[in-house]
BAZA-109190 format. One record per residue: x, y, z of N, C-alpha, C in turn. Coordinates in Angstrom, 1 decimal. Layout:
BEGIN
@nxx = X	nyy = Y	nzz = Z	caxx = X	cayy = Y	cazz = Z	cxx = X	cyy = Y	czz = Z;
...
***
This chain:
BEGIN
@nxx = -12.4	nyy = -10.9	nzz = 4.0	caxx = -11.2	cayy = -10.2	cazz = 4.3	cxx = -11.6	cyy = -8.7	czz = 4.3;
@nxx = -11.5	nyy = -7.9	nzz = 5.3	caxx = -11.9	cayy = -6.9	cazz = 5.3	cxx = -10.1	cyy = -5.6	czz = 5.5;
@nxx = -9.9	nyy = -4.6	nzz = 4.9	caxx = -8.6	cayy = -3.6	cazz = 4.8	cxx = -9.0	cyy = -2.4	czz = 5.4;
@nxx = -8.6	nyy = -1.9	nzz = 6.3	caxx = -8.4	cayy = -0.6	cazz = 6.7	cxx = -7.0	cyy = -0.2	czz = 6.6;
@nxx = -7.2	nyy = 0.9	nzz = 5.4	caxx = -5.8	cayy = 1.8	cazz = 5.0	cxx = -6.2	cyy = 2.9	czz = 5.7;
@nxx = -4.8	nyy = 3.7	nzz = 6.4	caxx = -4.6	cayy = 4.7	cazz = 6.5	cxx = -3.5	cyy = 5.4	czz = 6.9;
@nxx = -3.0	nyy = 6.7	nzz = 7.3	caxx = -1.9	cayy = 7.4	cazz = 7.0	cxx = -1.6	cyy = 8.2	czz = 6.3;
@nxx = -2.6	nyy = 8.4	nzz = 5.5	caxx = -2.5	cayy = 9.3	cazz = 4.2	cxx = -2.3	cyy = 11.2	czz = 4.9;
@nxx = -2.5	nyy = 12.0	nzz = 4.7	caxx = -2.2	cayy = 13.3	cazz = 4.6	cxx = -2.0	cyy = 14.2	czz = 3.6;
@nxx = -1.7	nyy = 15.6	nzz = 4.1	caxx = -0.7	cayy = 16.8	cazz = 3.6	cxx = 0.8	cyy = 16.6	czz = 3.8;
@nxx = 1.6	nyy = 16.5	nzz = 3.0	caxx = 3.2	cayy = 17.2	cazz = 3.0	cxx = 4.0	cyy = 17.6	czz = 2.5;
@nxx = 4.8	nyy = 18.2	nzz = 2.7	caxx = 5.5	cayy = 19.1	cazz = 1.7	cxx = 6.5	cyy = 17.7	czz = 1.0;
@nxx = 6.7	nyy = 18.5	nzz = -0.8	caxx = 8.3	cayy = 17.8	cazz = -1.2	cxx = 9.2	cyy = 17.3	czz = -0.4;
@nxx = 9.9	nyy = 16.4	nzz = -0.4	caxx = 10.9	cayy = 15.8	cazz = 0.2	cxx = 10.1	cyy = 15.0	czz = 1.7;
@nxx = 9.0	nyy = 15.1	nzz = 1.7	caxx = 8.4	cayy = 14.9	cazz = 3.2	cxx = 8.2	cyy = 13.4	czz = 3.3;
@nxx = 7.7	nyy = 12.6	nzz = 4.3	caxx = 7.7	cayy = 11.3	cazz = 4.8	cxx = 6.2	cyy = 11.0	czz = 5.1;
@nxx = 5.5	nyy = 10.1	nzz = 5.0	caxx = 4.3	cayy = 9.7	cazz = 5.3	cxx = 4.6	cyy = 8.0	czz = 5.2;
@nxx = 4.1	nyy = 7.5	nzz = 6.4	caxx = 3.7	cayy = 6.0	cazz = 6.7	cxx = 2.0	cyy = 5.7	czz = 6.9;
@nxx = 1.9	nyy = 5.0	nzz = 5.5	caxx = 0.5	cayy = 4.2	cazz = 5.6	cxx = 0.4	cyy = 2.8	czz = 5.9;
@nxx = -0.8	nyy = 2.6	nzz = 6.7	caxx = -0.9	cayy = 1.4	cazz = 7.2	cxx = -2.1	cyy = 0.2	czz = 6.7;
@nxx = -2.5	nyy = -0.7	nzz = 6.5	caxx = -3.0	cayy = -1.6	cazz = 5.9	cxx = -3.3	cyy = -2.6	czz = 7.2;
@nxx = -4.5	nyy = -2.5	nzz = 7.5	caxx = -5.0	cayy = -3.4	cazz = 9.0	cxx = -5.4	cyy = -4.7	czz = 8.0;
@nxx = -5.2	nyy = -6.3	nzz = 8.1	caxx = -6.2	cayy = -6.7	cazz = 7.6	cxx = -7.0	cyy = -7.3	czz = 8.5;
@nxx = -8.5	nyy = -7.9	nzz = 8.2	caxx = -9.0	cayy = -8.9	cazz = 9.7	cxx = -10.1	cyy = -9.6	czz = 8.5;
@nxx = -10.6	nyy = -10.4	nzz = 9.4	caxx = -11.4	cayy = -11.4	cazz = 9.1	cxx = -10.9	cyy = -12.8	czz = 8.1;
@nxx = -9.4	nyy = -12.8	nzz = 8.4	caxx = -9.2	cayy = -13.9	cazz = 8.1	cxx = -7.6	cyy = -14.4	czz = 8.5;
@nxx = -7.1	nyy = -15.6	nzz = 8.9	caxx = -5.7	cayy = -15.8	cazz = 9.2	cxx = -4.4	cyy = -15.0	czz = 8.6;
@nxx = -3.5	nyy = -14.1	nzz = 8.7	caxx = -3.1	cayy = -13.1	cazz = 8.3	cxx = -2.0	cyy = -14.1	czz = 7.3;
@nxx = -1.6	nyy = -15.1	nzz = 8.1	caxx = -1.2	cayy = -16.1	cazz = 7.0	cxx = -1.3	cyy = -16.4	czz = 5.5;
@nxx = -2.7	nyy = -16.5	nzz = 5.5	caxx = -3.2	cayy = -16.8	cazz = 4.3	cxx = -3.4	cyy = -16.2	czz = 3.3;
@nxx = -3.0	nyy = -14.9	nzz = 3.8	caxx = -3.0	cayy = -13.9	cazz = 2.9	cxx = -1.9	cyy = -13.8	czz = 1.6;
@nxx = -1.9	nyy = -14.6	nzz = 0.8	caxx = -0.5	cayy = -14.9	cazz = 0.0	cxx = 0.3	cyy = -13.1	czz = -0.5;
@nxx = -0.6	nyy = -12.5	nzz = -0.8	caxx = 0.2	cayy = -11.2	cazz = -1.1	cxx = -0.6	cyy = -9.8	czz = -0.8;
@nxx = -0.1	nyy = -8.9	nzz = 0.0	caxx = -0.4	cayy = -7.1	cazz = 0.4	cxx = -0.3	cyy = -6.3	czz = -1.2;
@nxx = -0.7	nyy = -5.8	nzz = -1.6	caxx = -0.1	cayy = -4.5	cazz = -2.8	cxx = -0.7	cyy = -3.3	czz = -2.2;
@nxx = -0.3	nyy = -2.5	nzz = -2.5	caxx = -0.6	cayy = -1.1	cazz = -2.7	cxx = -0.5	cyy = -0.7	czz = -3.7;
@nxx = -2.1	nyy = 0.0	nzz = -4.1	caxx = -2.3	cayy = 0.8	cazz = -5.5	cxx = -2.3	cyy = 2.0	czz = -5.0;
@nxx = -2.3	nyy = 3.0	nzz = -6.5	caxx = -2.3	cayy = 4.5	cazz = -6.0	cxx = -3.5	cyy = 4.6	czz = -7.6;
@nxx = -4.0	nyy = 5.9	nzz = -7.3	caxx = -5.0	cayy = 6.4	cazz = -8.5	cxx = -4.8	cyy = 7.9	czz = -8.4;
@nxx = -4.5	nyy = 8.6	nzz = -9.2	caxx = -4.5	cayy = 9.7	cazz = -9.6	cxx = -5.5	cyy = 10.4	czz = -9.9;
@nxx = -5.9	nyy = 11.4	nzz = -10.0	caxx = -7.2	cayy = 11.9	cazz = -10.5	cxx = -7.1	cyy = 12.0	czz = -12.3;
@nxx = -8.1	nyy = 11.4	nzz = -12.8	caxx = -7.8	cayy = 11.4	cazz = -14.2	cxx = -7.2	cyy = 9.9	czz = -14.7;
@nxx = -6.6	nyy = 9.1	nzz = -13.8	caxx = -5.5	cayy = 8.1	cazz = -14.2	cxx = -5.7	cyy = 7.1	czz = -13.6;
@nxx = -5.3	nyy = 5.6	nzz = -14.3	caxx = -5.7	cayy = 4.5	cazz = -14.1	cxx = -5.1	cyy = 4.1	czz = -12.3;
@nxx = -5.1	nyy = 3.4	nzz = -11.7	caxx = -4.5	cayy = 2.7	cazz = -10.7	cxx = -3.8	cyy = 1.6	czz = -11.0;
@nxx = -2.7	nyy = 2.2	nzz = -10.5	caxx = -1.1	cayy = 1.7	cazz = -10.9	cxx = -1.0	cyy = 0.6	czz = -9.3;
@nxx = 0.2	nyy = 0.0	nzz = -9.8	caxx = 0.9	cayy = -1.0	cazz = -8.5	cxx = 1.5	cyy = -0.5	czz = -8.1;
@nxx = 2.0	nyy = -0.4	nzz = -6.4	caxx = 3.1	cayy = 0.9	cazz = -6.4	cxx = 4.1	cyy = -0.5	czz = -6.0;
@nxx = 3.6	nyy = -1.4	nzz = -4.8	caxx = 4.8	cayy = -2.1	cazz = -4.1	cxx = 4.3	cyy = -3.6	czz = -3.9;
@nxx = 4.3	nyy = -4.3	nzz = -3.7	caxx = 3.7	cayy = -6.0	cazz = -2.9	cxx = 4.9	cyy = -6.2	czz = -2.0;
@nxx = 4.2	nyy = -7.0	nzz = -1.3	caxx = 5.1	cayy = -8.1	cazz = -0.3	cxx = 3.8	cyy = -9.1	czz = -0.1;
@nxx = 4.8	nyy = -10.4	nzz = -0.4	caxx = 4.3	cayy = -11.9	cazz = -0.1	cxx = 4.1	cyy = -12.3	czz = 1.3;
@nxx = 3.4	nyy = -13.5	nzz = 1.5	caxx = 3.7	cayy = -13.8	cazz = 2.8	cxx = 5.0	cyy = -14.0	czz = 3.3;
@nxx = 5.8	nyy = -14.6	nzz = 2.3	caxx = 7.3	cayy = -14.6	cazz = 2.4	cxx = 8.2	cyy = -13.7	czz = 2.4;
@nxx = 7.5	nyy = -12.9	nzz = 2.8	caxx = 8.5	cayy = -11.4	cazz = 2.6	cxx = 8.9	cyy = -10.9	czz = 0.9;
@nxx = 8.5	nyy = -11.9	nzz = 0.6	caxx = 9.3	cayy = -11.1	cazz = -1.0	cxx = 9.0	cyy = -9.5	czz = -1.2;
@nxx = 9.6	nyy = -9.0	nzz = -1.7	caxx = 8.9	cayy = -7.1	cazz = -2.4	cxx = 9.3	cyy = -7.1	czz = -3.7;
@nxx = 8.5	nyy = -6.3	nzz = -4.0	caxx = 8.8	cayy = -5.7	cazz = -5.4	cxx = 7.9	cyy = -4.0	czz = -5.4;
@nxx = 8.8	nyy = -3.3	nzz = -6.2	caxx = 8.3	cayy = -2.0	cazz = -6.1	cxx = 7.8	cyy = -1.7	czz = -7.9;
@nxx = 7.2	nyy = -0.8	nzz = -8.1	caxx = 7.3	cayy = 0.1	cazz = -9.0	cxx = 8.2	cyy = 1.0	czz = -9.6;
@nxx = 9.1	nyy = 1.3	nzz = -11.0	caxx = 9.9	cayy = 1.9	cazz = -10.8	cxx = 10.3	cyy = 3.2	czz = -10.1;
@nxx = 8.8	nyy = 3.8	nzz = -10.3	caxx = 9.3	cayy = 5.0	cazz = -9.9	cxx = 9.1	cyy = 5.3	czz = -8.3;
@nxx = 9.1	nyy = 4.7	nzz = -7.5	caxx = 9.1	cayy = 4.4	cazz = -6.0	cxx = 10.3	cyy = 3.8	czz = -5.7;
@nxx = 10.6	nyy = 3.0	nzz = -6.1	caxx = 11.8	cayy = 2.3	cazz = -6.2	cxx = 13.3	cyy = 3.6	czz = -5.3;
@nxx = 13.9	nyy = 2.8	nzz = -4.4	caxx = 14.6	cayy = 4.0	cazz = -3.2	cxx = 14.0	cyy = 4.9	czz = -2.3;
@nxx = 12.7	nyy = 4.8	nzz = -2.5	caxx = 12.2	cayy = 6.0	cazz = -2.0	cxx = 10.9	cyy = 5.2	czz = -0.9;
@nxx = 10.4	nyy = 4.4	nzz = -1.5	caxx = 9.5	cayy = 3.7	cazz = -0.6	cxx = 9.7	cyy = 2.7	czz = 0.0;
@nxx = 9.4	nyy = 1.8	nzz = 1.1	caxx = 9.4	cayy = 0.3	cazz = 1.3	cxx = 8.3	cyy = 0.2	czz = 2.0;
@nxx = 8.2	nyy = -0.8	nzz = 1.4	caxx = 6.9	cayy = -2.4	cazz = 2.3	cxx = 7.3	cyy = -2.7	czz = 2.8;
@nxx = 6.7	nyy = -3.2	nzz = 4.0	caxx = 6.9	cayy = -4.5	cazz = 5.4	cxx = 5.9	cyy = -4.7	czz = 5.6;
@nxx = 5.9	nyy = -5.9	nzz = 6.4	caxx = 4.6	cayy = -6.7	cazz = 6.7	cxx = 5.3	cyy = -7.1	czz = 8.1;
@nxx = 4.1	nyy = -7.0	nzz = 9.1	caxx = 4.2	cayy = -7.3	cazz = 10.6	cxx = 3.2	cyy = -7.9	czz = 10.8;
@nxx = 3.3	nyy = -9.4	nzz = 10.6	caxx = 2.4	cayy = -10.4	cazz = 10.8	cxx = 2.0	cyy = -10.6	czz = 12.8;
@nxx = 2.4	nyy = -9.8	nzz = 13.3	caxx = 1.7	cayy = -10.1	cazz = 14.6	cxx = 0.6	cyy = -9.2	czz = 14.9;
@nxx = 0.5	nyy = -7.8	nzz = 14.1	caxx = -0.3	cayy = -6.6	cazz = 14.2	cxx = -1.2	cyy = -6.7	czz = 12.9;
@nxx = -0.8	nyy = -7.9	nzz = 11.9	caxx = -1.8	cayy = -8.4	cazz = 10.5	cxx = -2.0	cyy = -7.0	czz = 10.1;
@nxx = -0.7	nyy = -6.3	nzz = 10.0	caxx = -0.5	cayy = -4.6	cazz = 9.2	cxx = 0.4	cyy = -4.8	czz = 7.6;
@nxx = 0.2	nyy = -4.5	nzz = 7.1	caxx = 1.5	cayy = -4.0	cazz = 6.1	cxx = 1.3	cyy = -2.6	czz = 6.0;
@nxx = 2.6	nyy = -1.8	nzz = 6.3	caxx = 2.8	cayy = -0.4	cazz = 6.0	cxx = 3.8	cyy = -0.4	czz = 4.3;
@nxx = 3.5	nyy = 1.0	nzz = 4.2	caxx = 4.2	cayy = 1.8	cazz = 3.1	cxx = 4.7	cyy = 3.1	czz = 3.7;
@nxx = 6.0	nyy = 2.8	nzz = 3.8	caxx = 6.8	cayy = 4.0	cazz = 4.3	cxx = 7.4	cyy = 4.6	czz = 3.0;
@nxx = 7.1	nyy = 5.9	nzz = 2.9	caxx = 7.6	cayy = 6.8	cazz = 1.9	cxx = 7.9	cyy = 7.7	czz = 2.2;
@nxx = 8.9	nyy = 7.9	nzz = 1.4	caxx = 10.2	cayy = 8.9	cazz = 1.9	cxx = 10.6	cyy = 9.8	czz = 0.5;
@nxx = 10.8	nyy = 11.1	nzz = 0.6	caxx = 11.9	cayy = 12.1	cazz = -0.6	cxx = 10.2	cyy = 12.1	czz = -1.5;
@nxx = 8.8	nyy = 12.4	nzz = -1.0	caxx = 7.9	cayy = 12.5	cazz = -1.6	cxx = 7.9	cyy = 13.7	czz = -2.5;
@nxx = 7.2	nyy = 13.1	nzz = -3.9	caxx = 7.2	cayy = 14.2	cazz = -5.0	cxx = 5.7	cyy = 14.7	czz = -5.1;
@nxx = 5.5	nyy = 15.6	nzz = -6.0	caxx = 4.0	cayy = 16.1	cazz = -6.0	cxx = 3.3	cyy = 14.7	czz = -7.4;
@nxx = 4.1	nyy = 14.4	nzz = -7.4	caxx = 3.3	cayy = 13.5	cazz = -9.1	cxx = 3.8	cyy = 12.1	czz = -7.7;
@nxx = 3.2	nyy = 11.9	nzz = -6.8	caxx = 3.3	cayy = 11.1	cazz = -5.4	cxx = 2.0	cyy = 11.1	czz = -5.3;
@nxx = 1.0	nyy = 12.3	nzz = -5.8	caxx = -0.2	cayy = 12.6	cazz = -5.1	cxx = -1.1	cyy = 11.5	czz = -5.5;
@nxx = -1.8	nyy = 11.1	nzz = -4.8	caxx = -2.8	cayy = 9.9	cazz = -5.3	cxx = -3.8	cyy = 9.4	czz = -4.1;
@nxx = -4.9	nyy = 8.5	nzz = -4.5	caxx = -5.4	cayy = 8.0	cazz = -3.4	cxx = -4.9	cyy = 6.5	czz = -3.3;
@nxx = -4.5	nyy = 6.1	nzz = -2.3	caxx = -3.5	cayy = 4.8	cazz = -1.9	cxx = -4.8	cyy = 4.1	czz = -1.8;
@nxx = -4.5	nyy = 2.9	nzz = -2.1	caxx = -5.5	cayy = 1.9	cazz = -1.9	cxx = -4.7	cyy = 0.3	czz = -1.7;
@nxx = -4.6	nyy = -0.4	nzz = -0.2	caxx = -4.6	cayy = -1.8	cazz = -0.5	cxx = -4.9	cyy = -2.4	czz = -0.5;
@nxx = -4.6	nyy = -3.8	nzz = -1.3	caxx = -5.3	cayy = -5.1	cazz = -2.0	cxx = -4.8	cyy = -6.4	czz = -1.1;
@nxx = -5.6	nyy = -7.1	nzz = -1.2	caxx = -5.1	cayy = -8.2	cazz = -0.9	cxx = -5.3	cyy = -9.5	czz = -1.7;
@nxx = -5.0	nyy = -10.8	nzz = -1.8	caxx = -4.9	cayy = -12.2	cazz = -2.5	cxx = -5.2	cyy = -12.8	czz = -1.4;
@nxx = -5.8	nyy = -13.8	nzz = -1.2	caxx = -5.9	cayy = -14.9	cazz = -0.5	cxx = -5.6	cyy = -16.4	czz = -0.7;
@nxx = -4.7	nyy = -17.0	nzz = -0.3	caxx = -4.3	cayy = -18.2	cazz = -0.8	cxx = -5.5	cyy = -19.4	czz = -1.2;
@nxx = -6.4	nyy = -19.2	nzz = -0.5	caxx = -7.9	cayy = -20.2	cazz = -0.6	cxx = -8.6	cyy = -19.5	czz = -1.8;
@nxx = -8.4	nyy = -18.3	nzz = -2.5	caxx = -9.2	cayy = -17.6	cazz = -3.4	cxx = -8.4	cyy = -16.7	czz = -4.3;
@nxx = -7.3	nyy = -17.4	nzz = -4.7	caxx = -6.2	cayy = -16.7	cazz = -5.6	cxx = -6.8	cyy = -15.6	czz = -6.5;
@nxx = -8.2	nyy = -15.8	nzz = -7.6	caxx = -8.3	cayy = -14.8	cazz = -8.6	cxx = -8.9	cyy = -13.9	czz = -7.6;
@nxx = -9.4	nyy = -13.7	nzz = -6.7	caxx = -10.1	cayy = -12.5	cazz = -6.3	cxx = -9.5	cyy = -11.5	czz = -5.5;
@nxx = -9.6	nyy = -10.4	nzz = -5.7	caxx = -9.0	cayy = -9.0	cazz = -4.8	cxx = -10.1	cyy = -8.6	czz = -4.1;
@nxx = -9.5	nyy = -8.2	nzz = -3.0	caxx = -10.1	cayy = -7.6	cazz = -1.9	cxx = -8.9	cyy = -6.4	czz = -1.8;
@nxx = -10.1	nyy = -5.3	nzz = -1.7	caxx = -9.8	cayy = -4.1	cazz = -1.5	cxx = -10.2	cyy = -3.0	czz = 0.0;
@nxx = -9.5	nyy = -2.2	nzz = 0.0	caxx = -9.4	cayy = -1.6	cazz = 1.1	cxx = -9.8	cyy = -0.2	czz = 0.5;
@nxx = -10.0	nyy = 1.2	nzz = 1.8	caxx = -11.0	cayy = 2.3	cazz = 1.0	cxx = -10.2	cyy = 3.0	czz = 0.4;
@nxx = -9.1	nyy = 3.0	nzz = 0.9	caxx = -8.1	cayy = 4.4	cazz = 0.1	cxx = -7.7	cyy = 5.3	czz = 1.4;
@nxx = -7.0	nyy = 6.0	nzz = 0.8	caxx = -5.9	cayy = 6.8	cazz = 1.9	cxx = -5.4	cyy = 8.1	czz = 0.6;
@nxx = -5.8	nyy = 9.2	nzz = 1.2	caxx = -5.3	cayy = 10.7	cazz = 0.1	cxx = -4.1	cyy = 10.8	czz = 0.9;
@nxx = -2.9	nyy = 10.9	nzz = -0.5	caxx = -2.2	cayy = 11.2	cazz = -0.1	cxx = -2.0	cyy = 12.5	czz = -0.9;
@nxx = -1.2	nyy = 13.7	nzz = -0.5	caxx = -1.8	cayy = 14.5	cazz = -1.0	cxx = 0.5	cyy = 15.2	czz = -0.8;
@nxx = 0.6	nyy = 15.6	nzz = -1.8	caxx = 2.3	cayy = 16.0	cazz = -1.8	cxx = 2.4	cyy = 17.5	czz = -2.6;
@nxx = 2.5	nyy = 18.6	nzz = -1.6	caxx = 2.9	cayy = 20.0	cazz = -2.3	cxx = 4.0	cyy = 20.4	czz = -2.5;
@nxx = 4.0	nyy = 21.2	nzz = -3.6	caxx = 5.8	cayy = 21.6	cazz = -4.5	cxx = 6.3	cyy = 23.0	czz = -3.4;
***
């Protein structure tokens, strides 16, 4: 399973940025769950959002209103739309994926700067 994230940028507070998550080299189906991590400089990599193949989501608190997942299984994309961005926003985005045929293993994608000025 191979990820290409991107989307990332410069924007001011309160600004919008949509990142995107390509996956390939495998049925997009099978993919049991998308996440998006973020890493800070200095700081662990946190979970920001998931969506299942079933659509389920779940966010992180502090994204929570401000971001959403979707998954568009004909383009085998999941985006992160973020919206009302903060500077403590700033991170390098990174997503993961699960595979239903290889539950314990993550596959990762390269990262995406996202970068949010006060």
């Amino acid at each position: 399973v191979q990820l290409m994230a991107s989307g990332g940028g410069l924007v001011q507070a309160g600004g919008s940025l949509r990142l995107s998550c390509i996956a390939s080299g495998t049925a997009f189906f099978s993919i049991r769950v998308i996440n998006w991590y973020r890493q800070a400089p200095g700081k662990q990599r946190d979970l920001v959002a998931s969506i299942t193949r079933n659509l389920m989501t779940d966010y992180a608190d502090s994204v929570k209103g401000r971001f959403t997942i979707s998954r568009d299984n004909a383009k085998n994309t999941v985006y992160l739309q973020m919206n009302s961005l903060k500077p403590e926003d700033t991170a390098v985005y990174y997503c993961n994926a699960r595979v239903i045929s290889n539950p314990g293993y993550d596959y990762w994608g390269q990262g995406t700067q996202v970068t949010v000025s006060s």
